[in-house]
C-alpha positions as CSV (number, residue, x, y, z in Angstrom):
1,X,-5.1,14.2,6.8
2,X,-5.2,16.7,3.5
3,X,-2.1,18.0,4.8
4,X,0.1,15.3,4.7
5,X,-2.1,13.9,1.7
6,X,-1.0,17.4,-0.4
7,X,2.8,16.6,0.4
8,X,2.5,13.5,-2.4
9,X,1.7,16.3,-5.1
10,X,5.2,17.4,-5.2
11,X,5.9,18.2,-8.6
12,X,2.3,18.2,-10.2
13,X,1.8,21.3,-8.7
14,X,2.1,22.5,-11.9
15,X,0.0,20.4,-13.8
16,X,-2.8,20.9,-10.8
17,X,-2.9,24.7,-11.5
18,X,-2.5,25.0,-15.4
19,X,-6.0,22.1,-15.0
20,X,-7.9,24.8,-12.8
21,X,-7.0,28.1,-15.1
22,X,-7.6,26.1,-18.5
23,X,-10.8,24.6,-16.5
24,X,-11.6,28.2,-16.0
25,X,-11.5,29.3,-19.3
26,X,-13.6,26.4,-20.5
27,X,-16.1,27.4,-18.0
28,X,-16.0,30.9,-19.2
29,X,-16.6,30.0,-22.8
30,X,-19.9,27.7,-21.5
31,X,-21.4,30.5,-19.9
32,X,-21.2,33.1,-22.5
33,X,-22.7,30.7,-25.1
34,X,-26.6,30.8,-23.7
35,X,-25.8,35.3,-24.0
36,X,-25.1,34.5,-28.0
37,X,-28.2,32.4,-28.2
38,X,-30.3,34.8,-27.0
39,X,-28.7,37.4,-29.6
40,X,-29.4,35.3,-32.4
41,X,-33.2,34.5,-31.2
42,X,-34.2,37.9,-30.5
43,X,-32.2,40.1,-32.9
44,X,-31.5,37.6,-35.7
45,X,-34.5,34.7,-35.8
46,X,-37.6,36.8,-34.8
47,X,-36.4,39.4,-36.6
48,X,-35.7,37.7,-39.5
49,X,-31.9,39.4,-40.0
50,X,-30.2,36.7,-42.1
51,X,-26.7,39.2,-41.2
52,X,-27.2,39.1,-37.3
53,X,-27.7,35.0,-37.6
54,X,-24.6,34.6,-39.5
55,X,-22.6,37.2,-37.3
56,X,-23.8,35.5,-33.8
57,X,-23.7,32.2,-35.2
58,X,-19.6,32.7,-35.8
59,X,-19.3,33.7,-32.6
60,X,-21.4,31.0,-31.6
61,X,-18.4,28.7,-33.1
62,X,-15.9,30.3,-31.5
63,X,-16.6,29.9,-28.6
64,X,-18.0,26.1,-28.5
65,X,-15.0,25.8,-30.0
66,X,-12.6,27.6,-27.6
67,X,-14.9,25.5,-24.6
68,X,-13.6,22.3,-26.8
69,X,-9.9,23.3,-26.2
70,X,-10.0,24.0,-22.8
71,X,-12.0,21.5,-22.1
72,X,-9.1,19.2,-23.8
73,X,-6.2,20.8,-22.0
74,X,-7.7,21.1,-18.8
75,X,-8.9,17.3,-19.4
76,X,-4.7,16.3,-20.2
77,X,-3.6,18.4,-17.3
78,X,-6.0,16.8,-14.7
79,X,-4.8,13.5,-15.6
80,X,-0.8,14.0,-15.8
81,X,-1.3,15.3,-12.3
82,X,-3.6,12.9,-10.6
83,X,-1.7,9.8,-12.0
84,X,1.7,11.7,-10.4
85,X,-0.4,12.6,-7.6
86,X,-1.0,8.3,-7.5
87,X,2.4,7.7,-8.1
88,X,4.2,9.6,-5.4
89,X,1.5,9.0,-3.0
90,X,2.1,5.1,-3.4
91,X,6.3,5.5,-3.3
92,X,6.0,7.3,0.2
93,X,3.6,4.6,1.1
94,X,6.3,2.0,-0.1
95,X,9.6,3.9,0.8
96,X,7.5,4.3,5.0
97,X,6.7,0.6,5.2
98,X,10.7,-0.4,3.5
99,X,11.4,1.3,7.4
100,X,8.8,-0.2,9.7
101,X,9.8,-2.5,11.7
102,X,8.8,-6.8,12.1
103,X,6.7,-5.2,15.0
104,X,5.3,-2.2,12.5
105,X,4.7,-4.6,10.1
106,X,2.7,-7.0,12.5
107,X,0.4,-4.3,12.8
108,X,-0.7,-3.7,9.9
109,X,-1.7,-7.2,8.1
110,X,0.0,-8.1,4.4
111,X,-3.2,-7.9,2.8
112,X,-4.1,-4.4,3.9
113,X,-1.0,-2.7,3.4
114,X,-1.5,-4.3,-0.7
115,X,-5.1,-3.0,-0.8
116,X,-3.7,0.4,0.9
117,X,-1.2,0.3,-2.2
118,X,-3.7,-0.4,-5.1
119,X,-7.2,0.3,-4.1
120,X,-7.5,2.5,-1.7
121,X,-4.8,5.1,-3.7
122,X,-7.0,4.5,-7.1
123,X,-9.6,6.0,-5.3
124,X,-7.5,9.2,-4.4
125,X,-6.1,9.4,-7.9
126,X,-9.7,9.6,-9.2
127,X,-11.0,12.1,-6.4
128,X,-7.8,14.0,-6.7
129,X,-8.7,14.6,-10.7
130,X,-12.2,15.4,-9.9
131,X,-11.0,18.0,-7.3
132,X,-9.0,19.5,-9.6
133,X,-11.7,19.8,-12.2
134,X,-14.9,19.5,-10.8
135,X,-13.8,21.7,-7.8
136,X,-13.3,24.8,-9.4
137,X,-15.6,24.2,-12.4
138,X,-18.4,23.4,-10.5
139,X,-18.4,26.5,-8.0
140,X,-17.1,28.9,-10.9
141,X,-20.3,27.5,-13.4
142,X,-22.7,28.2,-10.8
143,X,-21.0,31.6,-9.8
144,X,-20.9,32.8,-13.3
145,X,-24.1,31.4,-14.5
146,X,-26.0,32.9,-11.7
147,X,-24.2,36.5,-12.2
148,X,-24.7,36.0,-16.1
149,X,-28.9,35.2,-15.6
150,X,-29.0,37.9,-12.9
151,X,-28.0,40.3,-15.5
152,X,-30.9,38.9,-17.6
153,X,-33.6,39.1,-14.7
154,X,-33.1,39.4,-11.2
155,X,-36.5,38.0,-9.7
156,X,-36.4,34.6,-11.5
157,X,-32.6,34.3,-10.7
158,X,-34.1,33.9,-7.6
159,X,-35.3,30.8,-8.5
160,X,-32.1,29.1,-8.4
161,X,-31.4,30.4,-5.2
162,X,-34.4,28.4,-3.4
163,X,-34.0,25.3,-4.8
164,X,-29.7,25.2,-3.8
165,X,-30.5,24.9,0.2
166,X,-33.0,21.9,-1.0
167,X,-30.2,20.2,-3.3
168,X,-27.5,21.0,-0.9
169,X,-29.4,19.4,2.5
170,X,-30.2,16.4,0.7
171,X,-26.7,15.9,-0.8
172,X,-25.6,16.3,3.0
173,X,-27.9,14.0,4.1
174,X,-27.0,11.6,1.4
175,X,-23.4,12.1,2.7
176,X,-23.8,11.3,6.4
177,X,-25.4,8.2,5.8
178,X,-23.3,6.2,3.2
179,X,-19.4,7.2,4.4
180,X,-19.7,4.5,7.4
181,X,-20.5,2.1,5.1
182,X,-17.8,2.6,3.1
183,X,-15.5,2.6,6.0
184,X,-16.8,-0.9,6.5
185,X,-15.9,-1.7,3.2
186,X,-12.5,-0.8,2.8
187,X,-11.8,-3.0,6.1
188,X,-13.4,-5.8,4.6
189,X,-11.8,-5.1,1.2
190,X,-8.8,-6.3,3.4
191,X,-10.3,-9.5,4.8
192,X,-11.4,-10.2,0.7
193,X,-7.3,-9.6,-0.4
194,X,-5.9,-11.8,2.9
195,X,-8.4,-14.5,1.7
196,X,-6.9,-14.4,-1.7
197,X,-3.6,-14.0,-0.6
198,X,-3.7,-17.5,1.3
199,X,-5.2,-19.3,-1.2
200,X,-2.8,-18.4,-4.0
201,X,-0.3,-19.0,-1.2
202,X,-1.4,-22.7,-0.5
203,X,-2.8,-23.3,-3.8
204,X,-0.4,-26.9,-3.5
205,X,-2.3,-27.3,-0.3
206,X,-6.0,-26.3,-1.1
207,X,-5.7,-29.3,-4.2
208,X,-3.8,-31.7,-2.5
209,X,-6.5,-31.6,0.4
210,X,-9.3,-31.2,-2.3
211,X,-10.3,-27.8,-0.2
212,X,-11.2,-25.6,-3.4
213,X,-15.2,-25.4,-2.0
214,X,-13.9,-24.7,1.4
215,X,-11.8,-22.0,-0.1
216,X,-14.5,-21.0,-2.6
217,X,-16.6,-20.7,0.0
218,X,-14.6,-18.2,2.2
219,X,-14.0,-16.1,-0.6
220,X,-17.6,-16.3,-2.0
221,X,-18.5,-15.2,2.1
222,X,-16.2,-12.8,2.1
223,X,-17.1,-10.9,-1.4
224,X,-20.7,-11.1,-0.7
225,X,-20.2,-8.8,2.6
226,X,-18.7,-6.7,0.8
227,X,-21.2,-6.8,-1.5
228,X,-23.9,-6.4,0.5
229,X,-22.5,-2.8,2.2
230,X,-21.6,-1.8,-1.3
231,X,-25.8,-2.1,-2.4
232,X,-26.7,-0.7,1.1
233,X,-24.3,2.7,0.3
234,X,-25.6,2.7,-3.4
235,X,-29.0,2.5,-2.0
236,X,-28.6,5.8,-0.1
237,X,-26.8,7.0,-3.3
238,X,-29.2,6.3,-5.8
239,X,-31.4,9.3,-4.5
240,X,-29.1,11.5,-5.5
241,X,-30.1,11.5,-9.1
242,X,-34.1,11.6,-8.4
243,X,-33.1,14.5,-6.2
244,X,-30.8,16.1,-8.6
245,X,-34.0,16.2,-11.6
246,X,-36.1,17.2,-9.2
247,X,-34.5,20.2,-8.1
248,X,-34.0,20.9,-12.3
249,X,-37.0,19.9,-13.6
250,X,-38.9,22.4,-10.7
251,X,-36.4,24.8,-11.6
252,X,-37.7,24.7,-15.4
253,X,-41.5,24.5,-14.5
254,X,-40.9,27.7,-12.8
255,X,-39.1,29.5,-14.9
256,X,-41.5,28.2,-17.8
257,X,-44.4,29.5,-16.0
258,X,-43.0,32.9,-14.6
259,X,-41.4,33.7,-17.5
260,X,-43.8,33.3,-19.8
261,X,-45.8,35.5,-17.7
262,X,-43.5,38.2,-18.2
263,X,-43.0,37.7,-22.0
264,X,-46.9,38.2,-22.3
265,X,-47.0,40.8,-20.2
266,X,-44.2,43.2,-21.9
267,X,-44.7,41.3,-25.4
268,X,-41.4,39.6,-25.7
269,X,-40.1,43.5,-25.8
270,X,-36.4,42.6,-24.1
271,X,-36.3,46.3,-23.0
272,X,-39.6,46.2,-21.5
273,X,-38.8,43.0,-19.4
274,X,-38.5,39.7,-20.9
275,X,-37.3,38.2,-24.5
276,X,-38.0,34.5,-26.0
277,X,-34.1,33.9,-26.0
278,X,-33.6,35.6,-22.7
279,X,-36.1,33.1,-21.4
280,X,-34.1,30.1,-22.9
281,X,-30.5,31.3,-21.7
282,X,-32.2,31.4,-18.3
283,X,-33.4,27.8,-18.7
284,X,-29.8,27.1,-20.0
285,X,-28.2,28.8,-17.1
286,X,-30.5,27.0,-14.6
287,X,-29.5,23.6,-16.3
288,X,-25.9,24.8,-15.7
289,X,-25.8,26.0,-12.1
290,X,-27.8,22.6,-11.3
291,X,-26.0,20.6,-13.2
292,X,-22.7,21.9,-11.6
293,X,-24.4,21.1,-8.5
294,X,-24.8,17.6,-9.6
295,X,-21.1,17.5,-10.2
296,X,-20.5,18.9,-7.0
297,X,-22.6,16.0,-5.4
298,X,-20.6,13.3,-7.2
299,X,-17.3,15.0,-6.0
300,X,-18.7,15.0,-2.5
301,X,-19.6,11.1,-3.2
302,X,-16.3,10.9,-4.4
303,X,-15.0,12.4,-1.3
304,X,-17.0,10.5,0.7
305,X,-15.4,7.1,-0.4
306,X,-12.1,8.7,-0.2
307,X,-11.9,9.8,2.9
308,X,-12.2,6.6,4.5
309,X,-9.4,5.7,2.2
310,X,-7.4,8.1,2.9
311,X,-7.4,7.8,6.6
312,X,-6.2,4.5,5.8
313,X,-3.4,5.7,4.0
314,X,-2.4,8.3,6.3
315,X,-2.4,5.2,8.9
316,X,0.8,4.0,7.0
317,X,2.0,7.7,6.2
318,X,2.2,8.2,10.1
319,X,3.5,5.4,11.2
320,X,6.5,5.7,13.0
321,X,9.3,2.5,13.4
322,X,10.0,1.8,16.5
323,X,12.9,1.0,15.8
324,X,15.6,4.1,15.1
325,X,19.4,4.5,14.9
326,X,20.4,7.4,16.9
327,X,21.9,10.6,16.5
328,X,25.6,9.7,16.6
329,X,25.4,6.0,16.1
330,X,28.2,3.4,15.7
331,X,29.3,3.2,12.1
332,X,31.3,-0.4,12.7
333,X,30.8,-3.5,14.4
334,X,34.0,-4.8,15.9
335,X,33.6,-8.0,16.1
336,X,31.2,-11.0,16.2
337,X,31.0,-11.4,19.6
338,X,27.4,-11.7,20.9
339,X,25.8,-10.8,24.9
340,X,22.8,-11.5,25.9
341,X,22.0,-9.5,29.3
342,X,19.5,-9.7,31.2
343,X,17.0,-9.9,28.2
344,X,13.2,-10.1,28.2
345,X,11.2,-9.8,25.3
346,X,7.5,-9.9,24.3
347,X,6.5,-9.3,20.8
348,X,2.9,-7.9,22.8
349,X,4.2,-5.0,25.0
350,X,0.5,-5.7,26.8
351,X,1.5,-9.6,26.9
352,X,1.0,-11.2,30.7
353,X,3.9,-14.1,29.3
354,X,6.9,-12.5,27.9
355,X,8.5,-14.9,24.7
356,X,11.9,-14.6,26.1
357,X,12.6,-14.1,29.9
358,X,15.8,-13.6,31.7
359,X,18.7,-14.5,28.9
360,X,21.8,-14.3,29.8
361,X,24.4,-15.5,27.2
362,X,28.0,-14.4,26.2
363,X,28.9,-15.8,22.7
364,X,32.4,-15.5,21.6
365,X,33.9,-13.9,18.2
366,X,33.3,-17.0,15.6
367,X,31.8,-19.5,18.0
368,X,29.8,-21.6,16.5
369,X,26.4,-21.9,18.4
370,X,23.8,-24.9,17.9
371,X,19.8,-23.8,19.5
372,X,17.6,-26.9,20.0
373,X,14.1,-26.7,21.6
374,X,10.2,-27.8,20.4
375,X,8.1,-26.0,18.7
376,X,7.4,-22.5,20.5
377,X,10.6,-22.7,22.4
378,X,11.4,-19.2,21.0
379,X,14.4,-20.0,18.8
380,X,13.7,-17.7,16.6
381,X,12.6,-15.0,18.6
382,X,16.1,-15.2,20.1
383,X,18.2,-14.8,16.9
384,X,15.9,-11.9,15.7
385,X,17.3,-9.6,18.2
386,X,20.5,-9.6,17.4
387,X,20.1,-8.0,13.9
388,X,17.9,-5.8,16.1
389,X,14.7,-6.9,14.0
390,X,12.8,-6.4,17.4
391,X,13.9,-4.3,20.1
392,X,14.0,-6.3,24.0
393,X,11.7,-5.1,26.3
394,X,14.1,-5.1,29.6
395,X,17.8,-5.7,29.6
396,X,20.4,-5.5,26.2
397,X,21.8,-7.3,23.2
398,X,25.0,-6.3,22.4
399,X,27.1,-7.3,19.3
400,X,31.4,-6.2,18.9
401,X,30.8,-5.5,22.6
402,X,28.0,-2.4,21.8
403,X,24.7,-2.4,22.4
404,X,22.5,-2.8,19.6
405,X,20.6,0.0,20.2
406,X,23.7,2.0,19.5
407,X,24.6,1.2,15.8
408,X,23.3,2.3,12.9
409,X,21.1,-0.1,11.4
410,X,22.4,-0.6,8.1
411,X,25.8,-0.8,9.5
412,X,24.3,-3.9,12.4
413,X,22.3,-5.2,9.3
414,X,25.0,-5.7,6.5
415,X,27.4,-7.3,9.4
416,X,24.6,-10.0,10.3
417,X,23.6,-12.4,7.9
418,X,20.1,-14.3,8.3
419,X,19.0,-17.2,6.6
420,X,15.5,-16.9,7.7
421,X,13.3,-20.1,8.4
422,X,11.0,-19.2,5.8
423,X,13.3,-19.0,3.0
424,X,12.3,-16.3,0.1
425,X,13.5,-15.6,-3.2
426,X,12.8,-13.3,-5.8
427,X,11.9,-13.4,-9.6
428,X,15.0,-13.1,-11.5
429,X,18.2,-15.1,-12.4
430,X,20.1,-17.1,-10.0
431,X,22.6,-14.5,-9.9
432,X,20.2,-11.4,-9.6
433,X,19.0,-13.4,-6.4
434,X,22.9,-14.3,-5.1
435,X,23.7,-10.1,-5.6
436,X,21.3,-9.7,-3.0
437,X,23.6,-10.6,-0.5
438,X,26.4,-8.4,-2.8
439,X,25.2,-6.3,-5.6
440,X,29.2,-5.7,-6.6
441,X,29.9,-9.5,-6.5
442,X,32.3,-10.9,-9.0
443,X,31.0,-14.6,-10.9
444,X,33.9,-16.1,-9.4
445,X,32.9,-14.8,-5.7
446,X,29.0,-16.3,-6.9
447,X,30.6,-19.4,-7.3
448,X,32.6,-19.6,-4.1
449,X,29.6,-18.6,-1.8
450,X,27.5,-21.5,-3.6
451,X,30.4,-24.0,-3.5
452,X,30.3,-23.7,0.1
453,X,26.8,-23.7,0.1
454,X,26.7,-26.9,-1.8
455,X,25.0,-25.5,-4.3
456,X,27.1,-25.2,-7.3
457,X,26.8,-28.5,-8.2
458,X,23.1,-28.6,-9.3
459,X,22.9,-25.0,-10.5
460,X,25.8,-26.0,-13.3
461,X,23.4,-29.1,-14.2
462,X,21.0,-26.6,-15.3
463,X,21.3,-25.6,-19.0
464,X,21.6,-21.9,-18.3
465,X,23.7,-22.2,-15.0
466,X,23.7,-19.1,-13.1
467,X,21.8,-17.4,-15.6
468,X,18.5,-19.9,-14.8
469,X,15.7,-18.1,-14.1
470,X,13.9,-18.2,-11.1
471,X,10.0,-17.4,-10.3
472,X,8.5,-15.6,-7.8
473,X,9.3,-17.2,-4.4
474,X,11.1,-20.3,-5.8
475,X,8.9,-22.2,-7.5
476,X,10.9,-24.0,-9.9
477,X,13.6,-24.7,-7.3
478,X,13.2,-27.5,-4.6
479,X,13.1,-26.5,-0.7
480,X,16.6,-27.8,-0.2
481,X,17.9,-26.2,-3.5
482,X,16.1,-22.8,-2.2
483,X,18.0,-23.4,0.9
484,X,21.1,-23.3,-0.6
485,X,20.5,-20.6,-2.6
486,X,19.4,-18.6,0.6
487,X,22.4,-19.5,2.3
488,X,25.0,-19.0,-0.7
489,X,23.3,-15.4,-0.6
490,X,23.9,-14.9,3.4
491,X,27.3,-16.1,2.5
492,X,28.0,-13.2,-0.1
493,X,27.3,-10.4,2.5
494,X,30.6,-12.1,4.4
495,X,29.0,-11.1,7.3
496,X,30.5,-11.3,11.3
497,X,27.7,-13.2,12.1
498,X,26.0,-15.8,10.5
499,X,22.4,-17.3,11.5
500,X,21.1,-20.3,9.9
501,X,17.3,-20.5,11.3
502,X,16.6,-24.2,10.2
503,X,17.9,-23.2,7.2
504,X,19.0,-26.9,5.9
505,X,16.1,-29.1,7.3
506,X,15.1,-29.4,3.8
507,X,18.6,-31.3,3.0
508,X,19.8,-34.3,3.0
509,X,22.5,-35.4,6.1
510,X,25.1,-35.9,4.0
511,X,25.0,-32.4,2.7
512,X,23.9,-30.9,5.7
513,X,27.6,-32.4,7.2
514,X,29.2,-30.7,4.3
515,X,28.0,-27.3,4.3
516,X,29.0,-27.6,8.3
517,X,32.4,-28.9,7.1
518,X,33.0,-25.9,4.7
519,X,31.5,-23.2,7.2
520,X,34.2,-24.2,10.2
521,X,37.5,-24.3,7.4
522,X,35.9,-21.4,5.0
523,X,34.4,-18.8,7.5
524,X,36.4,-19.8,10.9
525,X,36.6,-16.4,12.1
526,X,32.1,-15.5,11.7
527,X,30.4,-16.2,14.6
528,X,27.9,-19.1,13.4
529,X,24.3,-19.7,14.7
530,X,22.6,-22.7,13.7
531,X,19.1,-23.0,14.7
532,X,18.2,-27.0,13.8
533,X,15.8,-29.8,14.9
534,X,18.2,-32.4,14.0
535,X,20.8,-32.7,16.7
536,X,23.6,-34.4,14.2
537,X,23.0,-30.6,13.0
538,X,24.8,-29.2,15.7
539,X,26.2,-31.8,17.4
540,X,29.9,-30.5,17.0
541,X,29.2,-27.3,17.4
542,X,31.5,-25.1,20.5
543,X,28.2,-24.3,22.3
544,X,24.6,-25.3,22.1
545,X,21.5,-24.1,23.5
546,X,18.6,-25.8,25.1
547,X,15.3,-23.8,25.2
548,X,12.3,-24.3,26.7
549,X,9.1,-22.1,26.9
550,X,11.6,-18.6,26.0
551,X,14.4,-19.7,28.4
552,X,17.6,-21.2,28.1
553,X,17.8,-24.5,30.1
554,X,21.1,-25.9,29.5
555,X,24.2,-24.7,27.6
556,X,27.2,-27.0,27.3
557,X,28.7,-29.5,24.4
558,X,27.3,-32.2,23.0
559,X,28.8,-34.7,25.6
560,X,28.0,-31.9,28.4
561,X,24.9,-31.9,27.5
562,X,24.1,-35.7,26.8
563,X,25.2,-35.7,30.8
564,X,23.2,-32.5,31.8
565,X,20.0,-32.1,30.1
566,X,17.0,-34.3,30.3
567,X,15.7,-32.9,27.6
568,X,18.2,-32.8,25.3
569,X,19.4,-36.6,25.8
570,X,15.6,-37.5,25.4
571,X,15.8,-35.8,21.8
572,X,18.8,-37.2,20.8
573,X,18.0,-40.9,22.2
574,X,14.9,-40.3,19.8
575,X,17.0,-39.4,16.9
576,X,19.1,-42.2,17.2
577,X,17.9,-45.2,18.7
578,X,16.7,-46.3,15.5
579,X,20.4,-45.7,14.7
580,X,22.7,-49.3,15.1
């Protein structure tokens, strides 16, 4: 995990290094400080030399003052490279999920992989700083401090030396007992952002139902377990500070009483044994090499949260696509032809019930192909295939005459155009949202692909045309006029194949025949897939598909079918016998 973690630091190495040596001098400075004090007590104070106090007492500035500076750089260092540190970490996190696939994605829910993103890399970025300071500070201050009171007196340096094991088994102990619980948390954090998540999503919903105590409730449960584990791990945490004072604070009694042993036994003669101010730097050193304890404890707390977080991240970090071009894949699709072989696919390797079983289909180069079928009858699950968004289980899908498997996918990709059944757009104008299907498209190519969309018309009737803004998914657009949009993007890409996944049930008829109309003169030569529950939808298309539980029951014509199928006559007798 800390390996592939330490490949985000990339290029605050730097940063990370010049933090530890400026955090070393800093520390250096600290530790020579309690030496001057004990000058100034012995040679200056008790001996009443006004020159020795001034002398020590400059040097005394110095050096807070050079402490102060590094303390400053080291300080500005640390931060420039734990917020790159954040920053790179959460692009390699983004740029690996931009090339999972649908199935990659279903593992990991929406709402994890955003608290994965946010949450879980803040922690990092705040252990990551503390590393870099409090890990070298905190071992060099104890190091030096101990060397720098051994020179000082060797017996009560020993001091220090029995109470670490006590401090350190504790802060183990500690340790052990709160990181499960903040494994639990970080899950749940999850459950807390997917509860959020769907309520901002349905917010229409939740008031037009009157649900906001339902929803309230949910969330309210949902905080207050994580609540709950949070007081449970500060609970163990709290002893950390009674602990920590009384590790110092026996530290201190002891030195106290020992040492004032020894100063009335040599009279505070420093070369017979022990001085006043050599006394105080040794309670300064033990409040130092304690104290640096302490902050090693709240870096191992630190650590302690993070490393459930940063399993999480390496979760994403590792994850492989299952889905992969290979070495020497197909650059061009020839043409839009379509084969279904043999196919059967489960989105559940594990599944007992596979969603599609035993297609076998031949589409021709710009066919036009209607699917009907209920709810569940896999209509989607059959288009998705063929941009190779899932991979089939058994059997091939093969596009120009290739199987899918063989291209590369940005070359499949940008020669299939999807209009998927939930239609999205993003924040931006109307024409930031059209270049997705073209980033290089002209205005007058914009206006084409939305003409034949039948969407020009009401995007002129709005004061700032093409230049209207447009809100996060679509807000301030109806579902029919999203529609549009979606498909005057698709339309941009002038793809081989088009697929239209109920992509105008949110039209009118009327338009729905027209957008048909301009498809079969505009595009005659792109394969055309139009997924629809309204029959009149597809009704003249060359070929149309009848599925039922994942497999294809009838294909045939309109008027083929009308004689053929029992289910689809029963659908279109209940479409139109209202009709006369």
């Amino acid at each position: 995990m800390i390996k592939k973690l330490s490949r985000s630091i990339r290029d605050q190495k730097w940063n990370s290094i010049l933090a530890m040596v400026t955090i070393t001098g800093e520390v250096i400075m600290e530790v020579i400080i309690p030496l001057i004090m004990a000058n100034m007590i012995d040679y200056g104070i008790d001996a009443g030399n006004m020159g020795t106090i001034l002398k020590t007492g400059v040097f005394l500035i110095f050096a807070a003052l050079g402490q102060l500076v590094f303390g400053v750089i080291s300080g500005r260092y640390a931060a420039v490279a734990s917020s790159g540190f954040a920053r790179n970490l959460r692009h390699d996190m983004f740029h690996k999920v931009q090339t999972f696939s649908f199935s990659n994605i279903d593992k990991f829910s929406t709402a994890s992989i955003v608290t994965r993103l946010t949450s879980d890399v803040m922690h990092l970025q705040h252990t990551y700083q503390m590393i870099i300071r409090m890990a070298v500070r905190s071992p060099l201050m104890a190091i030096f401090a101990l060397c720098a009171s051994m020179t000082i007196d060797v017996k009560l340096s020993l001091i220090f030396l029995a109470v670490v094991p006590i401090l350190l088994a504790g802060l183990w102990l500690i340790m052990t007992k709160t990181h499960p619980i903040f494994e639990r948390v970080f899950k749940k954090m999850d459950r807390l952002n997917g509860v959020v998540q769907e309520n901002l999503h349905g917010v229409r919903v939740v008031k037009s139902f009157v649900r906001e105590d339902h929803e309230e409730k949910k969330f309210t449960t949902a905080s207050g377990d994580i609540a709950q584990d949070f007081i449970k791990a500060e609970r163990q945490l709290a002893w950390n500070g009674p602990l920590m004072q009384m590790c110092m604070y026996t530290t201190v009694i002891l030195l106290s009483w020992f040492g004032a042993r020894a100063i009335v036994a040599c009279g505070g003669d420093a070369v017979l044994g022990l001085s006043t101010g050599e006394l105080l730097s040794l309670i300064s050193y033990s409040t130092q090499i304690l104290g640096s304890l302490m902050g090693l404890s709240m870096m191992f707390v630190m650590l302690t949260m993070s490393r459930a977080a940063g399993k999480r991240i390496v979760e994403i970090l590792d994850e492989e696509s299952d889905i992969t071009a290979p070495a020497n894949a197909r650059m061009e699709v020839a043409d839009g032809s379509i084969d279904f072989e043999n196919v059967m696919f489960s989105y559940h390797r594990k599944s007992d019930k596979p969603v599609l079983d035993n297609i076998n289909l031949h589409i021709p180069s710009g066919a036009t192909v209607g699917i009907i079928g209920g709810t569940g009858s896999s209509k989607s699950s059959i288009v998705q295939l063929i941009p190779r968004l899932y991979d089939v289980q058994q059997g091939a899908v093969k596009v120009g005459g290739a199987d899918v498997r063989e291209y590369d996918l940005d070359a499949l990709r940008n020669e299939v155009a999807m209009v998927l059944q939930k239609n999205v757009l993003f924040s931006g104008t109307i024409k930031d949202n059209l270049r997705w299907g073209n980033e290089n498209a002209t205005d007058e190519e914009m206006i084409h692909a939305c003409k034949l969309a039948q969407a020009d018309d009401f995007i002129s009737a709005f004061p700032e045309g093409y230049d209207t803004y447009i809100e996060q998914g679509g807000t301030n657009v109806s579902g029919g006029q999203k529609q549009r949009l979606c498909i005057a993007r698709a339309l941009l890409k002038k793809p081989k194949i088009l697929i239209l996944d109920d992509s105008t049930s949110a039209v009118d008829t009327r338009t729905d025949a027209l957008i048909r109309e301009a498809f079969a003169t505009e595009i005659p030569n792109t394969t055309k897939i139009i997924i629809a529950q309204r029959i009149a939808s597809v009704q003249s298309a060359d070929m149309i598909l009848v599925l039922d539980d994942g497999k294809v029951t009838a294909c045939g014509t309109h008027d083929e079918l009308i004689r053929t199928s029992d289910i689809y006559r029963e659908v279109y007798e209940s479409q139109t016998k209202g009709d006369a």
